[in-house]
N, C-alpha and C positions, 0 to 999 in steps of 0.2 A: 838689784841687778849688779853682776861684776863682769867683767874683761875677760875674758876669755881670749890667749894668744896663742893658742899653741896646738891651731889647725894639722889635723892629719893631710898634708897636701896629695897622699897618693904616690903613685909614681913621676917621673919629671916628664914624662912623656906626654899624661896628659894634664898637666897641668901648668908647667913653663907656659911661659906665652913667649912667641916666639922671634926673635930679633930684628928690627926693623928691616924692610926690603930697601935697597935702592932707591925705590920709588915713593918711601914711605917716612912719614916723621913724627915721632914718637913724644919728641921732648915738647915738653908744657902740654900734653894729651888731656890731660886732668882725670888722667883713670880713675872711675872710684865718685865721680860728679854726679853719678845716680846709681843708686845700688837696690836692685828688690828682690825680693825672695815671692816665691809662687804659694808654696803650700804645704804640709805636711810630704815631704820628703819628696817633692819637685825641684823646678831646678832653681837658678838664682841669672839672674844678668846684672853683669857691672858695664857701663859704660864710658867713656870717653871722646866727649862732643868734640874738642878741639883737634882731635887725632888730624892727619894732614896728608893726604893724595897728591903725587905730583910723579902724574903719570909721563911714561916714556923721556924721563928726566928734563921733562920742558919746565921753562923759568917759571913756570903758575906754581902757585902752594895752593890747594884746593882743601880747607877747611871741611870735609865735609861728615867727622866724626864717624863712630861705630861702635857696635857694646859688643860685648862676650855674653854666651851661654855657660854657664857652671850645672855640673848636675849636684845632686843632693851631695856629692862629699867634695865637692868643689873643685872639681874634678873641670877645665877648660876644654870643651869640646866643638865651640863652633866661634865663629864670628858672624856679625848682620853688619854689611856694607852698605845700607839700602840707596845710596845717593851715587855710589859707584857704576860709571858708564849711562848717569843721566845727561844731558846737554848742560857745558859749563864753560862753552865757545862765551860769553856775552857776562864771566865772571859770576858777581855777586847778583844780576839781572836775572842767570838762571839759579842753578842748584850749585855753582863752584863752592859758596859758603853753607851749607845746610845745618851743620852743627849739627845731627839726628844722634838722640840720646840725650841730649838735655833734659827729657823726661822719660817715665818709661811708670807702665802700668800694667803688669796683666788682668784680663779681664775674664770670668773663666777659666775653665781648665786647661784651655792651651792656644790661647791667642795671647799676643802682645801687643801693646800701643805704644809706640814713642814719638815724640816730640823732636821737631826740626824747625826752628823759629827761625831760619839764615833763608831758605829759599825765595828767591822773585825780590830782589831789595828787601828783605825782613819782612814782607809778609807772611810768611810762616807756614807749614803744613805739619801732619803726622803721616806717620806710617804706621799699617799693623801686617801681622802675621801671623800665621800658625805655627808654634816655636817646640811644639809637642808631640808625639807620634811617629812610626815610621815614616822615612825620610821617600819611599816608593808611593805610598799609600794616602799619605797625609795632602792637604791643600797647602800648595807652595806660592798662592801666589800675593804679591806685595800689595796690600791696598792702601789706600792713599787717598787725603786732603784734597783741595785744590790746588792744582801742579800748573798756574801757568801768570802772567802779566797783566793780566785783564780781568781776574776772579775780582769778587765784588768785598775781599778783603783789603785791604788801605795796605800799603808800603809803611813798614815800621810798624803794623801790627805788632809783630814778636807772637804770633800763634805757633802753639807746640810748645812754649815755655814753661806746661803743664798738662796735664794728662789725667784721664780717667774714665770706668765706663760704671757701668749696672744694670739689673733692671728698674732704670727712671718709670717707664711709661707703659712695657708690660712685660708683666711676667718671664715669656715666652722668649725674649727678642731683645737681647743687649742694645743698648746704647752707649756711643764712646763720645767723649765731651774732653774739649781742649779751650785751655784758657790764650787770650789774645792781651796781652794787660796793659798794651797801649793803641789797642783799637778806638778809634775815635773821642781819642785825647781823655777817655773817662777807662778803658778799658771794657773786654768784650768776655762773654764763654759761649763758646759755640757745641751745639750738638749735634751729632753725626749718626747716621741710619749705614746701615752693610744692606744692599741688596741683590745683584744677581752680576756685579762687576767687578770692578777691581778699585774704582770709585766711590768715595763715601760721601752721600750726600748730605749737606746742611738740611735741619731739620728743625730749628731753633737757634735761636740767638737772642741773649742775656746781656743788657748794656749795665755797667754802676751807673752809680748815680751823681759820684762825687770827680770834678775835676784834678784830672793825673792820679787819682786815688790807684790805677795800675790793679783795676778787678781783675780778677782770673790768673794774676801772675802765680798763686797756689790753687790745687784742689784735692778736696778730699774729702770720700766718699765713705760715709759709714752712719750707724743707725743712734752715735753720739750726738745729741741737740745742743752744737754750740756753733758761734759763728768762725772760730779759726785763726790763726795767727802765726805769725813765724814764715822764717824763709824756708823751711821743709815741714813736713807733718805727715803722721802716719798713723794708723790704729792700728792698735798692740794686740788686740783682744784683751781679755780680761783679767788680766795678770795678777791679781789679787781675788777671783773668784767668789767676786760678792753677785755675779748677776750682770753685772754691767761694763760695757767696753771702757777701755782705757785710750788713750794718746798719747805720744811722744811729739814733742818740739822740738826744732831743731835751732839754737843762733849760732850758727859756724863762726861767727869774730867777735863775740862774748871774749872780750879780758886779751884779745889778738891768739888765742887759741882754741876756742868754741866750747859751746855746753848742749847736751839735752835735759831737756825738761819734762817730766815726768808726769802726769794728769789724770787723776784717777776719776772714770766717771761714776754718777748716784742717778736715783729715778730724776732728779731735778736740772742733769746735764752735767756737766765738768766743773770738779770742785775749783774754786778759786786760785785755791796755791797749789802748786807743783807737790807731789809728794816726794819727790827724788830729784835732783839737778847732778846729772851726772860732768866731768870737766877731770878733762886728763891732761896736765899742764905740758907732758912731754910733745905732743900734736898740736897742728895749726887745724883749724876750719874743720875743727870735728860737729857734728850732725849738717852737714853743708846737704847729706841725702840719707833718707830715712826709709828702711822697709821694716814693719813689724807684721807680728800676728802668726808667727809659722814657730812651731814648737819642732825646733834643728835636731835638739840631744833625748826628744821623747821623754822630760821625763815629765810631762802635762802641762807643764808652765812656757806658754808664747817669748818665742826671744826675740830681740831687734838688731839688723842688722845698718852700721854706719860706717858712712862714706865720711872719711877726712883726705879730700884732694889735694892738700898741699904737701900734705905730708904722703902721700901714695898711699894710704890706708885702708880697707877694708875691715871692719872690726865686726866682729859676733860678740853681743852683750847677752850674757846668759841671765833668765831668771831663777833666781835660787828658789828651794823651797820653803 
């Protein structure tokens, strides 16, 4: 894989993002703190959990994050607010801090999951959507975790600190699943059912085993038999075309400038050593967010796309061939 910098941004029109409002605060946003790409020639969302609300210029700073929509030439066509004009009279009690974007998964051809671990004292919830389709036509509406003081999630959970769906159970009928990784001091993952509301109901729930071991703080979903590691993690697909998926690691403060790690899967699971460790000394907190598996330049070979937030980064690492 190499660096690829030197994106076609388009016109400035759509793709500037556009100057902080009055009511809006930018600095320290962490744009770029989850980055994933959808599919062959779908869209892409970068988000920025820290982003900061502080409506009708009242002394509150309202934490409550937001990601971009990118299409295939990354092209900025929308934003998701999803925590704007919830209740946040009662601060970090209700949605003031939601943080939403901290994770982000699509699931599907055109739903999204993201992760909000700040609602209810860090109890945490997600959000999904439909992020695809005519905007007349398509289902608009915001589903959602449990939204409220009393859910039978613990204060300091931190659910939504990770994300992900498939079909776990059947075929037919996705399942979305959010890590909790300090639910009852061993950590939690929770699974979630969509059925005819706008509420997504628990449907299982996954405790570790090990004290503070912080289960669920990562997940990832793919047909590679390994247990997982690292502060990000993605599947590549099969970047080397032996048959079998690959994976990317991410340690964002590897050397205080971050490395990915490269992992070539065989019939027996994920080789031991990294085949690649990529580290670009001029960035801080590079692979801090990892989306692979989507071939961007067509030319057969899956690329990866990474978030270095300290640095404002968004990076496409191309595969050669």
């Amino acid at each position: 894989m190499y660096l690829v910098d030197d994106f076609d941004y388009g016109d400035d029109e759509g793709t500037e993002l556009k100057v902080p409002g009055a009511d809006e605060i930018k600095t320290g946003q962490w744009l770029g703190v989850t980055v994933k790409s959808q599919k062959p020639g779908g869209i892409v969302m970068v988000c920025a959990h820290r982003y900061i609300q502080s409506p009708d210029l009242s002394k509150f700073h309202y934490g409550q994050g937001l990601c971009y929509l990118l299409d295939a030439k990354l092209n900025t066509y929308e934003s998701l607010q999803l925590c704007k004009g919830r209740p946040v009279e009662k601060l970090h009690q209700q949605l003031g801090f939601c943080q939403v974007g901290t994770s982000v998964s699509f699931v599907g051809d055109e739903f999204a999951l993201m992760g909000a671990p700040g609602p209810y004292t860090w109890r945490g919830t997600i959000f999904g959507q439909v992020v695809v389709g005519d905007f007349l036509t398509k289902d608009k509406t915001v589903y959602h975790g449990p939204l409220s003081d009393t859910n039978i999630i613990d204060k300091y959970s931190y659910l939504g600190m990770s994300v992900g769906g498939g079909h776990f159970f059947n075929n037919s009928v996705y399942t979305y699943i959010s890590g909790a990784p300090r639910s009852k001091m061993k950590g939690q993952v929770y699974f979630f059912e969509k059925f005819n509301s706008e509420d997504l109901n628990i449907s299982l729930i996954i405790t570790g085993e090990q004290f503070a071991s912080s289960f669920g703080y990562e997940l990832l979903a793919t047909d590679v038999n390994n247990d997982g590691f690292g502060f990000s993690m993605t599947s590549l697909g099969d970047i080397n075309k032996d048959g079998y998926n690959d994976v990317a690691i991410g340690a964002p403060y590897e050397d205080n400038h971050g490395a990915v790690y490269i992992y070539l899967g065989s019939q027996n699971g994920l080789n031991v050593d990294p085949s690649q460790i990529i580290r670009i000394k001029q960035l801080k907190t590079l692979g801090y967010s990892l989306s692979g598996g989507i071939d961007m330049d067509n030319n057969g070979y899956p690329d990866l796309l990474v978030g270095a937030y300290e640095s404002e980064r968004a990076l496409l690492l191309k595969q050669d061939q």
